[in-house]
N, C-alpha and C positions, 0 to 999 in steps of 0.2 A: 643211703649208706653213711656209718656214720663211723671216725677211726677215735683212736685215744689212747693214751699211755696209762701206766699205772705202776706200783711196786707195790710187792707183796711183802706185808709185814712178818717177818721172824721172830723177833723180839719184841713180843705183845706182852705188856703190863700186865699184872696180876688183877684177873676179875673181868678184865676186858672182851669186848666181842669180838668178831672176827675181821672187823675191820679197825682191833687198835682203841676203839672208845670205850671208857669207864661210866657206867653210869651209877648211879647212887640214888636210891628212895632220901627224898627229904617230907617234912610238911611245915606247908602255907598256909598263913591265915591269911583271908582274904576281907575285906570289910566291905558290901558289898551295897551301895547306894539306896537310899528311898527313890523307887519310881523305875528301876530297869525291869525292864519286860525281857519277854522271848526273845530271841536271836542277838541280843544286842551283845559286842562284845567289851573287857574289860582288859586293858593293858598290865602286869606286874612287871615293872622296870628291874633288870636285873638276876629275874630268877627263873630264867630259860636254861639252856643245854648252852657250854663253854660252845665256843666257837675252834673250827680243825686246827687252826694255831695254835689253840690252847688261851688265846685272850682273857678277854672279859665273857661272863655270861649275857646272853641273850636276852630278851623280855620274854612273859611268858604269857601267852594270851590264852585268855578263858571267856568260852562261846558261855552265855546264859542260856538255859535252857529251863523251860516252864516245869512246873509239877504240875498235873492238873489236882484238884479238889473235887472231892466227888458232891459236895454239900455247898463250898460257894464260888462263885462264877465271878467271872473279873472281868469289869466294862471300864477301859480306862483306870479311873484311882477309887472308880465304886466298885463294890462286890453288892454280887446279888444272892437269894436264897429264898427257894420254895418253902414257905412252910402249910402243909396240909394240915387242917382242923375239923374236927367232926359236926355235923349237925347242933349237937348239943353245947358244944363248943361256940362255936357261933350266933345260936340264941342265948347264951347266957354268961358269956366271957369268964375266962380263964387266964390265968400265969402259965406260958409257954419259955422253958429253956432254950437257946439256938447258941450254935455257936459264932463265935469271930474269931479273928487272928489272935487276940491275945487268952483266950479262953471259951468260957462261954456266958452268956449275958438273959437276964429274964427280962422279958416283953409281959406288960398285960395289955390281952384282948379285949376290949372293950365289947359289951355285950349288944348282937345285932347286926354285929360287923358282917360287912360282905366280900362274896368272894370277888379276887381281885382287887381288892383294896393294898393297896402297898402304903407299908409301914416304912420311917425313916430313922436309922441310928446315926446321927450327924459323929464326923471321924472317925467310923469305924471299919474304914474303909484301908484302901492305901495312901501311903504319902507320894507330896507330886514329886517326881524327879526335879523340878525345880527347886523344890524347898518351900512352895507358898501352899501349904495347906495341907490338908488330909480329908480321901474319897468319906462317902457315905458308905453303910451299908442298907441293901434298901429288901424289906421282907416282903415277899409279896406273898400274900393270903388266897388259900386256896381251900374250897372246901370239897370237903369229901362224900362223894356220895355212896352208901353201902350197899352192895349189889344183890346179898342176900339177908332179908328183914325176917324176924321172928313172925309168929302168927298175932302177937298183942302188941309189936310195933309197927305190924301191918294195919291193925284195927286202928292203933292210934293217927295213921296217919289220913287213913279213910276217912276218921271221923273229924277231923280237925283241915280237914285241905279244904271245905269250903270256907274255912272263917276268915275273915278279913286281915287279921295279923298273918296269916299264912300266903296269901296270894301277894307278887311282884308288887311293888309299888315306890320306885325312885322316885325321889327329889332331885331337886333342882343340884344338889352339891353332890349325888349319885354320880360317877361318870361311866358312858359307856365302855366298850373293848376298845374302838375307834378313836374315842376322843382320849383315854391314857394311852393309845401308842403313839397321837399327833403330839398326845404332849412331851413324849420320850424325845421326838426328833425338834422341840422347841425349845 
């Protein structure tokens, strides 16, 4: 059970709600650090709601809250980014557009390239909430396989899947699925 006083206000200010307070839209510029992430929050000294005496204002605290990106992914101060390339693509290298935070950037594919290979754009990442540096962004190469083939790129592939340039054959500087995810955690 819980008791308490109170008084009811009569002479309520112009605009005011029903308990006597004024409120008023303003806008904040906030400037808002390299390096905060999700949940973190930030203090604005001063520009909260007046206090019931009527004082000073308040601070005014703003939660962060992520956006997702539907194109690139955020590991720490790196972003990452699938890019799918076709067959042809792959045997014979191509200028591929992708985007980053400040725009969008052209990569060439060097021709041969494999799938799973991850490309590196050094600071194209985020910066560190410290201040000492700026993430990568890292592309990772994916090729595409196409599920329904013409009747002469059926033939061509018949004809050419015995030959030696077509069958698997890594080198030493090849790496596995296993050995680039030991090296993600190294």
């Amino acid at each position: 059970m819980c008791n308490g006083t109170g008084k009811i206000i009569n002479n309520r200010p112009p605009g005011s709600d029903a308990n006597g307070m004024i409120g008023k839209e303003d806008s904040i510029s906030i400037k808002i650090p390299a390096g905060v992430a999700d949940g973190m929050q930030l203090n604005v000294s001063g520009k909260g709601n007046m206090g019931i005496s009527g004082g000073n204002p308040g601070d005014l605290i703003v939660i962060i809250q992520e956006e997702k990106n539907e194109k690139l992914v955020r590991e720490n101060n790196n972003l990452h980014y699938d890019l799918y390339i076709s067959f042809s693509d792959a045997a014979l290298g191509t200028t591929k557009e992708i985007p980053t935070l400040e725009g969008k950037a052209k990569i060439k594919i060097e021709k041969g390239i494999q799938s799973g290979k991850v490309l590196r754009l050094r600071n194209k990442g985020l910066p560190s909430i410290e201040g000492y540096g700026t993430g990568d962004l890292l592309i990772h190469i994916n090729l595409w396989t196409p599920q329904n083939l013409a009747k002469d790129q059926i033939s061509f592939f018949e004809q050419n899947s015995n030959s030696n340039n077509m069958q698997p054959n890594p080198t030493k500087t090849d790496k596995s699925f296993f050995e680039r995810v030991k090296d993600m955690f190294n």
